[in-house]
N, C-alpha and C positions, 0 to 999 in steps of 0.2 A: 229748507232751513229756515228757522225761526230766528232772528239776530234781534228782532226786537225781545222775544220772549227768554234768549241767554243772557241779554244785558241784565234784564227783569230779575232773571234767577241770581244774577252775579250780586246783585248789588240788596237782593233781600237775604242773599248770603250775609252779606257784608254785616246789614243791618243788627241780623241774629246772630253773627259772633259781636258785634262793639258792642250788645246788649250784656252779652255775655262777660265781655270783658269789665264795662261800666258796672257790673253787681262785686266786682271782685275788689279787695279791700286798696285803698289809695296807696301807689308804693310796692307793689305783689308782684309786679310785672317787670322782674329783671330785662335790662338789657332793649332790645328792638322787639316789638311785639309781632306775630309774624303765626297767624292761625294757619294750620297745616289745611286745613278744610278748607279753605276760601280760596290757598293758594291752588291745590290740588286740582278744585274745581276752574280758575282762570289756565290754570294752562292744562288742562283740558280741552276746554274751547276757544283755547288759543291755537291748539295745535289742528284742531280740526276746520279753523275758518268761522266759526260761530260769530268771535270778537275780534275785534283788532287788538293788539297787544298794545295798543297806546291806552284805550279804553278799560281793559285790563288792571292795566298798572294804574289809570287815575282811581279806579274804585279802589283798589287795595291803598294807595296812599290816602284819599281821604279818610277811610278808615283809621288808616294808620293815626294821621295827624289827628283826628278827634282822642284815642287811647292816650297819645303823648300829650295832650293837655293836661287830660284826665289825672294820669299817671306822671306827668312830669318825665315823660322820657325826653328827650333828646340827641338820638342817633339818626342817623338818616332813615332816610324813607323808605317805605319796605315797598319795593317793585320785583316785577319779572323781570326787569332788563331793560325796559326801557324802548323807545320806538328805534327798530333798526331800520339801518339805509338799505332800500329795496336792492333786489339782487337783480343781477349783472350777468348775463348771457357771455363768455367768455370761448373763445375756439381755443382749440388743442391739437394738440400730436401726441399720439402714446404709443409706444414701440416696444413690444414684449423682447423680456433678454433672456432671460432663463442662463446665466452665467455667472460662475464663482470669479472673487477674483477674491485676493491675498491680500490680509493686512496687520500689523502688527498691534500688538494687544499689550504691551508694557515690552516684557520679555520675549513672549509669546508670538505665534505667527498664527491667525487662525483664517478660514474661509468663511466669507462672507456672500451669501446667493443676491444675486441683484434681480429685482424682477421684471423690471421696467423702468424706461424713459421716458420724461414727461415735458413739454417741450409748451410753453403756451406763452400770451404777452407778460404774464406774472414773471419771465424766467424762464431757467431748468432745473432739474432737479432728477437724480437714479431714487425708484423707488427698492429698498433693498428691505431682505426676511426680517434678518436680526445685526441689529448692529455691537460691538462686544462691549459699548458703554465708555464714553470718555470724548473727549475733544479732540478727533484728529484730522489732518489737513497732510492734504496728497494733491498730485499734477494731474492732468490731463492736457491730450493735444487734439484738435479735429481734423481732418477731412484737410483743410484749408489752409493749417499750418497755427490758429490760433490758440493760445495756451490758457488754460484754466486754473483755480485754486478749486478742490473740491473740500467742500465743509462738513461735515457732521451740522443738522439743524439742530442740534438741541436734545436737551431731554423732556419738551414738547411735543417731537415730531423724530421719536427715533428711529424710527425707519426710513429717514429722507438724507441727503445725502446734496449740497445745493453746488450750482454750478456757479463762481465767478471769477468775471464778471460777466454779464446775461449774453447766452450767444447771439451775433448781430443776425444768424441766419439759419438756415434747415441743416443740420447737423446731417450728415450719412455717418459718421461712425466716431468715437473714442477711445485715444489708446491711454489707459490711467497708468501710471508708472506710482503704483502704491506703496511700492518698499524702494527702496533706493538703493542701485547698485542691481538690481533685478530685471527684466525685460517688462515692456510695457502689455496689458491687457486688453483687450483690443473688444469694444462695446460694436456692431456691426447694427447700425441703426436701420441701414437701408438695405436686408437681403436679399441677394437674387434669387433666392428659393424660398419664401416665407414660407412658414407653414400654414396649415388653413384655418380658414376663419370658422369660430368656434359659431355653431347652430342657435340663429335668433327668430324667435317667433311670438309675433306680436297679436291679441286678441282687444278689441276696443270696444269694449262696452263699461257702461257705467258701473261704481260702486259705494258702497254705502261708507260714507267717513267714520261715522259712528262704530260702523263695524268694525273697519279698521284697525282705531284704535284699540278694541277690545281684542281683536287680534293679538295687534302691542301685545298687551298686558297679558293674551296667555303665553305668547314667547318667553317672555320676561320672566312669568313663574315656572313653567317649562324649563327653561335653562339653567335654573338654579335647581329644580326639581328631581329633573331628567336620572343626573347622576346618582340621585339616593332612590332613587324609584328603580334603576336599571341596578344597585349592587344589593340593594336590600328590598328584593321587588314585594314579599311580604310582610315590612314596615312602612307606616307611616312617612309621608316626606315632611309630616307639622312636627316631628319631630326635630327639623335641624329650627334653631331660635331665629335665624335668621334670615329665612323663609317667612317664617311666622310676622317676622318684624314688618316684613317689607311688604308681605300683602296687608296684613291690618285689616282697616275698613276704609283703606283706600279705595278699593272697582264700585263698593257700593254709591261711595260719591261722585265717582265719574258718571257711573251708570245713569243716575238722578238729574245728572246734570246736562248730559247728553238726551235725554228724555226733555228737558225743559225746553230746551234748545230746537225740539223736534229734529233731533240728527241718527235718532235710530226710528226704523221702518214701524208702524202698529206691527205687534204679533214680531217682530222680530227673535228668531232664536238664539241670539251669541249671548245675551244678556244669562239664559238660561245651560247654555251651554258653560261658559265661564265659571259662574255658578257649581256646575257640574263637577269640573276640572277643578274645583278646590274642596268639593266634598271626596273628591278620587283618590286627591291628596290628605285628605286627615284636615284641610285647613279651614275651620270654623270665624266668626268675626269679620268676615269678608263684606257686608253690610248689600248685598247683593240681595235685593225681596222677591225676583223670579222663582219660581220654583228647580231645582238644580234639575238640569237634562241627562238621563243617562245612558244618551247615544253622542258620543263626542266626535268630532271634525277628524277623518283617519289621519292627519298628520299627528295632532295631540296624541291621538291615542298610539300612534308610530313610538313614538320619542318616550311613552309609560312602558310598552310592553319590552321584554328584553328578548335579543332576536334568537331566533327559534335555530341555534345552528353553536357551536364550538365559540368562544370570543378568541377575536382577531386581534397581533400585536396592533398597536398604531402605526403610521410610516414614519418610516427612517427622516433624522431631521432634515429637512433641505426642498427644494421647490416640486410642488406636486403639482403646478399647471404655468405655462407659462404664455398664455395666451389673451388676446386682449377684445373682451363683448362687450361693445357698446350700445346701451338699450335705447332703444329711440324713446323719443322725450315723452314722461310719464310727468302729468300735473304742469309742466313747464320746467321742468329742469331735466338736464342730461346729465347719464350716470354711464359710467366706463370701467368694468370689471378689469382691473391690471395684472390678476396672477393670485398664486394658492400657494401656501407654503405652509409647513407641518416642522413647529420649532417646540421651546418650552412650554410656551402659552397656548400649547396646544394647535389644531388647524385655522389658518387667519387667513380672510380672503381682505386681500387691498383691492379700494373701490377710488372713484375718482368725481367728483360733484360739481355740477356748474351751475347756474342759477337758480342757487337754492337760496333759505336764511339760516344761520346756527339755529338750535335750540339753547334755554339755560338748561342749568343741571334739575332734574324733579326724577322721580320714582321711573318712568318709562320714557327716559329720553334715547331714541333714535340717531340724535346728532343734530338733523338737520331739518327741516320743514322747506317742501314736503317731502317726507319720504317713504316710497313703497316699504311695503312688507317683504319681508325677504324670506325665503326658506327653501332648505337646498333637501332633495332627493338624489341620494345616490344609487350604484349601478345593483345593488340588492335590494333595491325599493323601500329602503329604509328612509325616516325623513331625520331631518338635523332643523334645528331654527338656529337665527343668530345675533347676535348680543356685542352691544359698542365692545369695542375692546380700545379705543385710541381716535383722534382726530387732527388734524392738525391743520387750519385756515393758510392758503398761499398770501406770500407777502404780511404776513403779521410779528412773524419771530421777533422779541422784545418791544413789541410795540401793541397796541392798541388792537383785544383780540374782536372786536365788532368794525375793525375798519374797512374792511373787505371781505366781501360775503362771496364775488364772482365763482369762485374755487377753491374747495374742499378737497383734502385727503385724508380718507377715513380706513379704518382698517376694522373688521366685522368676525370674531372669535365664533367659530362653528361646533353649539353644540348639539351632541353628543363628538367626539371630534372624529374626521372620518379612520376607519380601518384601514390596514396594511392590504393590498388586492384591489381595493375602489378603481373600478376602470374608469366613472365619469360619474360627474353630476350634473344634476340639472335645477337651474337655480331658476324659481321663480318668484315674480317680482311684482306687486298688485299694489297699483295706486287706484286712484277714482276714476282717472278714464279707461285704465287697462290695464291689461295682464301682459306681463312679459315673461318669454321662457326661454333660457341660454343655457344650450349647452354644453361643456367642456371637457374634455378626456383630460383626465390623469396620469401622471407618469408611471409608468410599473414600480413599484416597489420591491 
């Protein structure tokens, strides 16, 4: 890693858009001045380790402040976010539920799949599929005799579901009494018969961050892709606009920038590969100068081809895994797979984060830094990647979302989404020190 040579690249960035800006007439430049290439490029090598995101944000603010003289702007300062407070190694409890319970919907009575309990010094909290939307508040009782209010967190965090006030102690089970006049629901934290523990397997060798990322980014166009590649397999996927939009000549900048930085290997192939993967797809303008590869990574090329066999319903709405993998610590943070569910939004795996830092929002945010790649093969060898679908920081709800980094609940949308018959997946997980692979049986459908 080169950290002298990305500051270098970052800031003759800088130099070559305020030149840019400075030729442009006095007054041109509505609003906060905010070059997509500078930023594109800092949190690039923000997300990779290259920079610190304090150093980051000053190059883009001096920038900034020179324009605004120039131009007589005066809005705030264009940064990534700012320097965050280092994250927090936090323990837990997480206890798979795989059970409905009832709750009222206006008029309505509907079921609601809970997938999990979450139990840490933040609080509690039921992680649930889908919640039917709206502010509701129900009872619970413990083990011990102590009573609960349970909350709806939010339309931040709708899949959580919060306990108070925080329990004083290790919960073995909860009976929620959700409708009134009805019999209580009984949450069974501590089984005498658990079931087993879903198959982890951990491989510890080094990887390439650079790579990584570009990984990212063919997830990211993959998952938008996937679907028009698999219904209109001979059309173009540069046919949808927004596709088109969203790769741009954005990888060419990473790629450059990543190269400055020395964070991809000499001779490295994803560069080219990448490359590949959007000439496969129809998508030109990608600013990518490798020559495209046209032997792609078999997961990529999983997720292009459309499967050689009848197409299968999806599963019936409701929890397709209810089992809880905890992957041992990948970069410094621990990650805990809490359950699979197959709803409107398609198949959503809820994941669980402890010393990690959020990401802001840009083109290939992840969530949270650092975080594995993620990508699940299922039990016909088909591959799926997968794509934020939702996040939500413990202990932040109306308050201050960079307060507390210790713990994450994130929820990760699997596409292609799995089919009706999936006996299991097998999700693996690749950060820079290692590979992890968990894997989980699904319910019959």
């Amino acid at each position: 890693m080169d950290r002298e040579g990305a500051e270098t690249y970052l800031r003759l960035l800088a130099e070559a858009e305020l030149r840019r800006a400075m030729q442009m007439p006095a007054g041109s430049i509505p609003g906060r001045w905010h070059p997509a290439r500078l930023a594109l490029a800092a949190q690039a090598l923000t997300a990779v380790g290259a920079v610190g995101a304090d150093v980051a944000d000053q190059i883009q603010a001096d920038a900034g402040l020179a324009v605004a003289a120039r131009h007589r702007l005066f809005g705030r300062r264009p940064v990534l976010g700012g320097i965050r407070p280092a994250p927090r190694r936090a323990s837990w409890r997480v206890v798979p539920a795989g059970q409905m319970i009832k709750v009222r919907d206006g008029d309505l009575r509907r079921e609601v799949p809970v997938v999990a309990f979450v139990q840490s010094a933040g609080g509690a909290r039921l992680i649930v599929a889908e919640w039917p939307g709206g502010p509701v508040t129900f009872t619970a009782a413990d083990d011990r005799g102590f009573s609960y209010q349970i909350i709806w967190a939010g339309e931040m965090a709708p899949r959580e579901l919060l306990l108070r006030p925080d329990p004083p102690h290790q919960i073995r089970w909860l009976d929620l009494t959700t409708v009134p006049g009805e019999p209580a629901t009984r949450i069974d934290l501590d089984p005498r018969d658990p079931a087993p523990a879903p198959e982890v397997t951990a491989t510890w060798h080094a990887h390439n961050p650079g790579e990584l990322l570009l990984d990212v980014i063919a997830a990211r166009i993959l998952t938008a892709a996937a679907p028009l590649a698999r219904d209109n397999p001979g059309q173009a996927a540069a046919a949808d606009a927004h596709l088109r939009a969203f790769v741009g000549d954005g990888p060419g900048h990473v790629v450059a920038a990543l190269h400055a930085a020395g964070m991809l290997p000499p001779g490295s192939p994803v560069p080219g590969q990448l490359a590949g993967l959007c000439a496969r797809l129809g998508l030109t303008g990608h600013g990518i100068t490798a020559p495209p590869a046209a032997d792609l990574p078999h997961r990529w090329q999983s997720m292009l081809t459309p499967p050689g066999r009848e197409p299968r319903p999806p599963p019936a709405h409701g929890l397709l895994a209810a089992a809880v993998a905890e992957l041992p610590g990948l970069d410094g943070e621990t990650i805990a797979i809490a359950g699979l569910h197959h709803g409107e939004r398609g198949t959503i795996m809820h994941l669980l984060a402890t010393g990690v830092t959020l990401e802001d929002d840009w083109p290939y945010a992840r969530g949270f830094r650092p975080m594995p790649v993620l990508w699940i093969r299922d039990s016909d060898g088909r591959w799926h990647a997968t794509r934020l679908d939702g996040l939500s920081p413990w202990g932040n709800h109306g308050t201050n979302r960079w307060a507390d980094t210790r713990m994450v609940t994130l929820w990760l949308r699997i596409i292609p989404p799995l089919d009706r018959g999936t006996a299991w997946i097998e999700i693996s997980a690749t950060g820079r020190s290692a590979q992890v692979r968990a894997t989980l049986p699904v319910s019959p459908q």
